[in-house]
Each structure stands twice: as structure tokens, then as C-alpha cells.
C-alpha positions as CSV (number, residue, x, y, z in Angstrom):
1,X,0.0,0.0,0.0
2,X,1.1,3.5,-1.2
3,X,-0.2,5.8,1.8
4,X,-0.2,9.5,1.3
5,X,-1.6,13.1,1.8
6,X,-4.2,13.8,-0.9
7,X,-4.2,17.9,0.1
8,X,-4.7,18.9,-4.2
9,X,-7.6,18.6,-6.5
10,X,-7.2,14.6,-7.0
11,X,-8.3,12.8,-3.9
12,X,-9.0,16.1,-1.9
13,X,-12.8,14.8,-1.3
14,X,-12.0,11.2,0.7
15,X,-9.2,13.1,2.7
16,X,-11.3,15.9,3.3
17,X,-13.8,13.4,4.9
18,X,-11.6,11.9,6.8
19,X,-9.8,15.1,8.2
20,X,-13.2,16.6,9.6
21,X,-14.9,13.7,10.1
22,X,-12.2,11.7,12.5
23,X,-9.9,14.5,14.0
24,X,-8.8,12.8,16.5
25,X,-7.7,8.6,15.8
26,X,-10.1,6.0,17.5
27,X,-7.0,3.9,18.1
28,X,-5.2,6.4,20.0
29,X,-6.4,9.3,20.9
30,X,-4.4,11.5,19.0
31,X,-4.8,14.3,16.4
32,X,-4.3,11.7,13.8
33,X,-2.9,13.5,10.1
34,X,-4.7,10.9,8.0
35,X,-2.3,9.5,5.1
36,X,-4.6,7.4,2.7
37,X,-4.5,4.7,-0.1
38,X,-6.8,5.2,-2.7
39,X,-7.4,2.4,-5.1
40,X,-9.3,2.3,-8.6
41,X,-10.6,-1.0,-9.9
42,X,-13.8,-3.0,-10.0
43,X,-14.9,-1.1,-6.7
44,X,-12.9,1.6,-5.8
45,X,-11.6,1.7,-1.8
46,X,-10.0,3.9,0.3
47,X,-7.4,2.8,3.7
48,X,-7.0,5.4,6.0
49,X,-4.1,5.3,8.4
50,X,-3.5,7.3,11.6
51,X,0.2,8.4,10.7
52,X,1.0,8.9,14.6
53,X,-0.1,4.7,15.7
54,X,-0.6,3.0,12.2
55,X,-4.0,2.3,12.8
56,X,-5.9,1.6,9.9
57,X,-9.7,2.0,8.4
58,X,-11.4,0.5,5.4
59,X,-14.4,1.7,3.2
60,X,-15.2,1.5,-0.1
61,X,-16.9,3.8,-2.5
62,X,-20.6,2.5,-3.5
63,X,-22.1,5.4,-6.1
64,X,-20.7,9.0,-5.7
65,X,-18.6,8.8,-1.6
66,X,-16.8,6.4,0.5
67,X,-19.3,4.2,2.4
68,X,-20.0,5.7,6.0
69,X,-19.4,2.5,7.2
70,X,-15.7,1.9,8.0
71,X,-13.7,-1.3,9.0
72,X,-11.2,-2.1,11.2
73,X,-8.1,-3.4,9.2
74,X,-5.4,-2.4,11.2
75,X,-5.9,-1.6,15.3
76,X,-1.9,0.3,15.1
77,X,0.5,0.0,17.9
78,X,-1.9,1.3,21.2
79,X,-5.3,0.8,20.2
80,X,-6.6,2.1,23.7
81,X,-10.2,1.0,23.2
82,X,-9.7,-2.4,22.6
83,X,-11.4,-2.0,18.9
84,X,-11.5,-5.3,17.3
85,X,-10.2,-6.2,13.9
86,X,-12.5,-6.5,11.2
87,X,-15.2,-5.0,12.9
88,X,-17.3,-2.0,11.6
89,X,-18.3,1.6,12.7
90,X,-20.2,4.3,11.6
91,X,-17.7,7.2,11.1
92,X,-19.8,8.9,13.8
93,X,-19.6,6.1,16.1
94,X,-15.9,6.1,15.4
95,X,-16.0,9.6,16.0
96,X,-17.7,9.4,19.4
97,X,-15.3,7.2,20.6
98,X,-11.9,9.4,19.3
99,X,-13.4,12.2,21.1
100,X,-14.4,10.8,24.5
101,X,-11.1,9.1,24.4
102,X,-7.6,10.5,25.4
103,X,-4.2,9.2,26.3
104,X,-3.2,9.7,29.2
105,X,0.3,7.9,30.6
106,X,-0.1,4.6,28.7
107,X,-3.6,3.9,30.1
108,X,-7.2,5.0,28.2
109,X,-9.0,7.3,30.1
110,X,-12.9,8.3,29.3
111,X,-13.4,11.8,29.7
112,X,-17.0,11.8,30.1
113,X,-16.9,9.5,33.2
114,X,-13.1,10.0,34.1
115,X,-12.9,6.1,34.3
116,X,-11.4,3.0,32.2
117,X,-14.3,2.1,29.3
118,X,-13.7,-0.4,26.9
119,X,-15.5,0.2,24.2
120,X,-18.8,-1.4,22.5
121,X,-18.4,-3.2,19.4
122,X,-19.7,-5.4,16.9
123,X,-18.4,-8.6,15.3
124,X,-18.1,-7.6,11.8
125,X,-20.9,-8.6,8.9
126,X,-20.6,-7.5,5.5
127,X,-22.9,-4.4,4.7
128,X,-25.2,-4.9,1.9
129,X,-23.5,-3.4,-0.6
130,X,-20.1,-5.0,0.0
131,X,-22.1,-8.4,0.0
132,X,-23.4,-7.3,-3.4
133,X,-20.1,-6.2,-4.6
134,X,-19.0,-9.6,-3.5
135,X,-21.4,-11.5,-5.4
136,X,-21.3,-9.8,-8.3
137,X,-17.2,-9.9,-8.6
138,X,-18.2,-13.7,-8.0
139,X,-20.8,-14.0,-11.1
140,X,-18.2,-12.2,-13.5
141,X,-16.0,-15.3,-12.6
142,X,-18.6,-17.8,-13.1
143,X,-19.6,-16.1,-16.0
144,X,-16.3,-16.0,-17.3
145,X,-15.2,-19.4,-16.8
146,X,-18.9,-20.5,-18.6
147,X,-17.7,-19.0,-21.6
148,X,-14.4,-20.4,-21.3
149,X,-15.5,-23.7,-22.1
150,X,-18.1,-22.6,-24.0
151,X,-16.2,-21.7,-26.3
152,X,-13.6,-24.6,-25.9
153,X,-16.5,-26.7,-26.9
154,X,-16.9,-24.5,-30.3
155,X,-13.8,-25.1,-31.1
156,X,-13.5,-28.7,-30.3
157,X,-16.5,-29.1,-32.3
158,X,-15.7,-27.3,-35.6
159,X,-11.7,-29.0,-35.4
160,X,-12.8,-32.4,-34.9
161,X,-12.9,-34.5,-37.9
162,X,-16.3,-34.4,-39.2
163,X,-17.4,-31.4,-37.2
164,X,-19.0,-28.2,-38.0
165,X,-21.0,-29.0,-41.0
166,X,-22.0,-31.8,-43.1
167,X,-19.1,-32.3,-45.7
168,X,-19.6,-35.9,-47.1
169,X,-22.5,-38.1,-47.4
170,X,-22.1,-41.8,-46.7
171,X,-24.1,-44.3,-48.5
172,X,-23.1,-48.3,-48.0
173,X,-24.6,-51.3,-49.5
174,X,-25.4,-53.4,-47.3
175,X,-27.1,-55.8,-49.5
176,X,-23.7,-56.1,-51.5
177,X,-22.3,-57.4,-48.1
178,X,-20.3,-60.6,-49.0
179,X,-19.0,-64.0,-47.0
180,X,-16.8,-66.1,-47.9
181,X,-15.6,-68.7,-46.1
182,X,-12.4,-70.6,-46.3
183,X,-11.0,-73.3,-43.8
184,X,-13.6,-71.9,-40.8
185,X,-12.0,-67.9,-41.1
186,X,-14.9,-65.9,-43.0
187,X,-14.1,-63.0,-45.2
188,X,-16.2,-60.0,-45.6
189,X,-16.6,-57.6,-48.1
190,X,-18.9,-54.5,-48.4
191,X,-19.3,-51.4,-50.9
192,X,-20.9,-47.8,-50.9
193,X,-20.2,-44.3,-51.9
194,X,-18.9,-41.9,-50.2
195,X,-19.3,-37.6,-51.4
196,X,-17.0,-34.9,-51.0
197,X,-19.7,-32.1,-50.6
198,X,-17.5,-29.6,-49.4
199,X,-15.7,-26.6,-51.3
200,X,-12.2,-28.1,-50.8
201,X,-10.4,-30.9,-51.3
202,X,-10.4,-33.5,-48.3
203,X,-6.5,-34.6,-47.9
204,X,-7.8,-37.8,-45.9
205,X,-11.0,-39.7,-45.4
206,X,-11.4,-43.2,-43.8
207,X,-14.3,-45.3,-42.9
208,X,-14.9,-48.1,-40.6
209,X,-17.3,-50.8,-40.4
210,X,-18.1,-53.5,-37.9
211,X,-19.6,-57.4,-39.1
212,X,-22.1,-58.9,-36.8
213,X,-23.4,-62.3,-36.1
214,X,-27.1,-63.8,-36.1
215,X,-26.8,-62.3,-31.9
216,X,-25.5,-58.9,-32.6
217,X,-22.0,-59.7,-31.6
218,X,-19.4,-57.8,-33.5
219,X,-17.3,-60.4,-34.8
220,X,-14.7,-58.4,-37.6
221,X,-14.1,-55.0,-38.6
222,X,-13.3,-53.3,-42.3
223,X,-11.8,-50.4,-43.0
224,X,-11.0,-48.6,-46.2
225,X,-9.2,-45.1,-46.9
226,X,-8.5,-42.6,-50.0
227,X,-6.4,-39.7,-50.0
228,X,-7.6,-36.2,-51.9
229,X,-11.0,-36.5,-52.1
230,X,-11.7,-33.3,-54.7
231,X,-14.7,-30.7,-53.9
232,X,-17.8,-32.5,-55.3
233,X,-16.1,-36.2,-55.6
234,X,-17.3,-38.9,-55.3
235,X,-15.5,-42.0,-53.9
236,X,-16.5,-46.3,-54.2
237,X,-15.0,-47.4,-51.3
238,X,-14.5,-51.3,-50.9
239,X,-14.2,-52.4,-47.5
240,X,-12.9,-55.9,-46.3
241,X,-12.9,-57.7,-43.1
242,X,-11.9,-61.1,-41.8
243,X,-14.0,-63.3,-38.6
244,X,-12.1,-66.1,-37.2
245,X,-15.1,-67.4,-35.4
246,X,-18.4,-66.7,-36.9
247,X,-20.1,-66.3,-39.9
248,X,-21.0,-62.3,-40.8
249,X,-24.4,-61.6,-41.0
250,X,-25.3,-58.0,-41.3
251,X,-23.3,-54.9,-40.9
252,X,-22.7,-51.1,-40.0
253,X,-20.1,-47.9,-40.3
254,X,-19.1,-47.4,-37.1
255,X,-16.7,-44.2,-38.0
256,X,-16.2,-41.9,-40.4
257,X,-12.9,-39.8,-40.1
258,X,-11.8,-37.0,-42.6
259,X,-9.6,-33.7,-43.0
């Protein structure tokens, strides 16, 4: 923290509310010279601290001035009425207590009853409007990370092979399907067409299909490539598989990869 005077144009309005509001420190007693630290951002906030014991106050600025309400950040080196950190005062309360309060050989003295007095405090809650500063610093995050993967998920999306729009249509035969079987291993074969409907040349497609039994176990797979599909082509794949255990009865593409 930078803490200084702020006795020129910029800054002259939270020092000047400080200076005539708190002219004597709550901590200790004393004529205090506030010195502040003024800092811009998402909420702007003002620390004030008493230059003669280093006690320190908190508020931040909600619309056109510095909250009223001020917390305890820093109690300083004396901190004669027992004020408890983090808690929060009105800047009259604070006031009240700074002027009935006055050092007086290392002990605080009350001036209105001439007697020890510690004073009354509060355990500190957040005011509504720091609450609401909170949460909405807290939905910016949320919201931010949301679109984060949002967009992660576009992009996955569009890059992945296939993704983003429909490039190629796939058409297989399954009725050209054919077995044949040679000392109990069974060889598949299957054909279709497959369209480059894109405006660009695709360097790589492959597809992959999967042979079934009569129980719907996949018993082989086929796969077939081709390199530089042109814009508008059209290419006859011929896939071939091999079982080692049961006749092929049916069959589907189970993947279609391009790029």
C-alpha cells in the first residue's frame, strides 16, 4: 500500500472526509494527520491510516462517496479501546469514541466519566452493498469461466474431424455385403459411396465398419481409406474384413474420419 496526503484537486474529497470527520484517531487518541491509499478498480476503496499509531480503516466507495461505514483493518501499535479487527463503525460512532477518548500515561481514560471504558463493538458482517459487490465480482468469474468452455467446446467441435457442417455423405450397400468362407476364417466384403460435398479438397478420409453375427456380436471390422477426395467427388469405397469365429451376418459404419 502507497499511503499518502491527498491535500490537491485529486483525492481532496475522501481526505477531506476523513480530516473533519475523524480529527482525533479512535486507536489512540491523537490528532491523527490521516495519510490514505486510494485504489481504482472493479470497486474503488479507500485505507486510512492514523500516521501517529498505524491504525488503519477500510471503506469503499458504493455510487458518488466512500461508504459511512468503515472497518477495522489495522488496530496500530496502542489501540486504547480495545477495537477489534475487522469490525465495523459508523464514522460517527468512530468519532464518538476518538473524542471521548484521550491518552493519558499509557492507560485509556474516558473523559465523560473519568474512568477505564472499553468500548462497544460489533463482530463484523458485511454491509449490503459490499455483500453485493462480492457476489457480483463472483458471477463475472462464473460467468467468465462458462464462456471459457463454452467456447472450448466450439472449437472442439468445428476442429474435430467431421465437425462443424456436413461435408460428405455416406451411402453403404449393405445388400452387396459378402461372405466367404475358407477353412472356418470368413471373409467380408462390403461397398458404398462416399461424397466430397464440401468446397475443398479433403487430404484424408477413412471409414470403418463393424460385421455382426445372427446375436448382434461384432465379430470383424473393415476399413477402407482414400487420399484427396476433390470438392464435389465422389469416392467407391470397398471395405474388407476377416472373422475367425463366426459367420458375418449384417453390418454397420461405425466411424467416419476425414480432413
Amino acid at each position: 500500500m502507497a499511503f499518502q496526503r491527498y491535500d490537491g484537486f485529486v483525492g481532496s474529497a475522501p481526505q477531506k472526509k476523513m480530516d473533519n470527520g475523524l480529527t482525533k484517531c479512535p486507536f489512540c487518541g491523537e490528532h491523527p494527520h490521516w495519510l490514505l491509499d486510494l485504489q481504482s478498480g472493479f470497486t474503488a476503496t479507500m485505507t486510512c491510516m492514523c500516521e501517529k499509531c498505524g491504525g488503519k480503516l477500510y471503506s469503499e466507495n458504493h455510487g458518488f462517496s466512500f461508504d459511512d461505514n468503515m472497518r477495522i483493518v489495522d488496530v496500530g501499535n496502542k489501540n486504547l479501546n480495545n477495537l477489534p479487527l475487522n469490525s465495523v463503525y459508523h464514522i460517527k460512532s468512530l468519532n464518538t469514541i476518538a473524542q471521548n477518548t484521550f491518552y493519558n500515561g499509557g492507560q485509556q481514560s474516558n473523559s465523560s466519566t473519568g474512568g477505564f471504558e472499553t468500548a462497544q463493538h460489533t463482530t463484523y458482517t458485511p454491509s449490503y452493498t459490499e455483500q453485493k459487490s462480492k457476489n457480483n465480482k463472483t458471477a463475472v468469474a462464473v460467468i467468465s469461466v462458462i464462456s471459457i468452455i463454452f467456447f472450448i467446446g466450439i472449437m472442439v467441435w468445428i476442429l474435430l474431424p467431421g465437425g462443424g457442417d456436413n461435408k460428405i455423405d455416406v451411402v453403404v450397400n449393405s445388400s452387396s455385403m459378402q461372405v466367404e468362407e475358407f477353412f472356418g476364417t470368413y471373409t467380408a466384403t462390403v461397398t458404398g459411396k462416399i461424397t466430397n460435398n464440401s468446397s475443398s479438397t479433403l487430404d484424408y478420409v477413412q471409414i470403418t465398419i463393424s460385421f455382426y453375427d445372427s446375436a448382434g456380436n461384432v465379430v470383424g471390422t473393415a476399413i477402407d481409406n482414400q487420399l484427396n477426395l476433390g470438392a464435389g467427388e465422389t469416392w467407391n469405397f470397398f471395405a474388407m474384413g476377416m472373422s475367425f469365429t463366426t459367420r458375418p451376418v449384417s453390418c454397420k459404419v461405425t466411424d467416419v474420419t476425414y480432413y
